[in-house]
NUMILUM-563059 format. One record per atom (N, C-alpha, C): residue in three letters; x, y, z. Coordinates in steps of 0.02 Angstrom, whole numbers, plus 50000, padded with zeros to 5 digits. Layout:
BEGIN
ALAXYZ;...
This chain:
BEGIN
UNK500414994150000;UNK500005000050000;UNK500435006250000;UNK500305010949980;UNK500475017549967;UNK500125023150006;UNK500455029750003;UNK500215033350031;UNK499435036950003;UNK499115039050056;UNK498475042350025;UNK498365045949999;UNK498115046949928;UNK498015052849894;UNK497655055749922;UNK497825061449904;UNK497305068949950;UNK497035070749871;UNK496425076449873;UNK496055078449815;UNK496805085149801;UNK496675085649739;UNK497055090049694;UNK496925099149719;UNK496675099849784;UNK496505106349805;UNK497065109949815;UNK497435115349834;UNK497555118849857;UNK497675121549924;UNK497815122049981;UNK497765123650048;UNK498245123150075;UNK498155130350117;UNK498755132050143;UNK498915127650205;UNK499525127650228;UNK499905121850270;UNK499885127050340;UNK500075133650343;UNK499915139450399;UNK499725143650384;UNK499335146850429;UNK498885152450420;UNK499155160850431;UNK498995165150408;UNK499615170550422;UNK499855173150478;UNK499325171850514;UNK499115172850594;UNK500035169850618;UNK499935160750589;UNK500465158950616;UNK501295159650601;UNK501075162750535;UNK501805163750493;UNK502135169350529;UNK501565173850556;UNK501705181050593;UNK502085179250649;UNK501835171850685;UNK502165168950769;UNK502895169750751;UNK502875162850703;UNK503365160250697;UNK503965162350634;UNK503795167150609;UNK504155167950562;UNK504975168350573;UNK505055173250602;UNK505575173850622;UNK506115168850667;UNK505865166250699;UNK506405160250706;UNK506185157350649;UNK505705155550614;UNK506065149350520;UNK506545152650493;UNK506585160650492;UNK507035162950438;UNK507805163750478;UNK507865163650544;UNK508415165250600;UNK508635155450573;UNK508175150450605;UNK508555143850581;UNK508715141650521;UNK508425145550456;UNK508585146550381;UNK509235148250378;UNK509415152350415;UNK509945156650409;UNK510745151550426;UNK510325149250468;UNK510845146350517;UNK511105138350472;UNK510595135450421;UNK510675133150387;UNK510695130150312;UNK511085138350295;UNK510925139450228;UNK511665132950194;UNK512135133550218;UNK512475129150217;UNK512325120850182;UNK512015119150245;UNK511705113150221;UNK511185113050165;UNK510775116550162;UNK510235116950133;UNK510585115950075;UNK510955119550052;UNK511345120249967;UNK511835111849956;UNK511825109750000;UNK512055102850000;UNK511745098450004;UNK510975097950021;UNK510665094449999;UNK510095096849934;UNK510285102349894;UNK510045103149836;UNK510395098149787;UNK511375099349806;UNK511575096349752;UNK511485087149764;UNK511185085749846;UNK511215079049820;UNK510435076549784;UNK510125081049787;UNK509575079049759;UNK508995083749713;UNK509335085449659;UNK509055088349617;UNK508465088549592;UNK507995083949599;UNK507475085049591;UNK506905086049615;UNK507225088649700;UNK507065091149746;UNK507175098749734;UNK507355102549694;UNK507535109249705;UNK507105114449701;UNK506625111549649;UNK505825115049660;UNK505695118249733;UNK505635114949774;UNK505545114749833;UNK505955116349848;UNK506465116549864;UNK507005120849900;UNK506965127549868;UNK506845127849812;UNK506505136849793;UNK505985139749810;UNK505535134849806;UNK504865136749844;UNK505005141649921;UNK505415136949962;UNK505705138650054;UNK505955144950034;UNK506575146349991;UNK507035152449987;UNK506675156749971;UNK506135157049910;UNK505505161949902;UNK505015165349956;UNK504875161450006;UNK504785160650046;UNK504925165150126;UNK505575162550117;UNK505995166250175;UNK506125173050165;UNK506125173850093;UNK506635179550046;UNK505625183050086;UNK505015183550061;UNK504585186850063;UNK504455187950148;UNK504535184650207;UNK504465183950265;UNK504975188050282;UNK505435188150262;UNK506215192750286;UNK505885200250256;UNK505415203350199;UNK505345207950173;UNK504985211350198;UNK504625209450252;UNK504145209550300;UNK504295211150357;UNK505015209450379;UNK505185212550426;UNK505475217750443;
């Protein structure tokens, strides 16, 4: 067996309310591991979508502050 498909919707994972809590320590432990992060892009490339998605991300939460 495999994992469960979910329907093809859309929805957000946190709410802004919480991005507002927590933002700042994700982008303070971002920081702290930008290092790694770029080392596990190159071991897995077809993961990098997603690792752009986070940096997009951080880059808009940091603009904010």
């Amino acid at each position: 067996m495999g994992r469960v498909r979910k329907n093809k919707k859309m929805q957000r994972r946190h709410s802004n309310f919480y991005i507002g809590l927590h933002g700042k320590d994700w982008v303070d432990s971002c920081d702290l591991l930008a290092v790694e992060s770029q080392v596990l892009m190159q071991l897995s490339p077809g993961k990098c979508a997603y690792y752009r998605q986070g940096r997009r991300a951080i880059s808009m939460i940091k603009s904010s502050f």
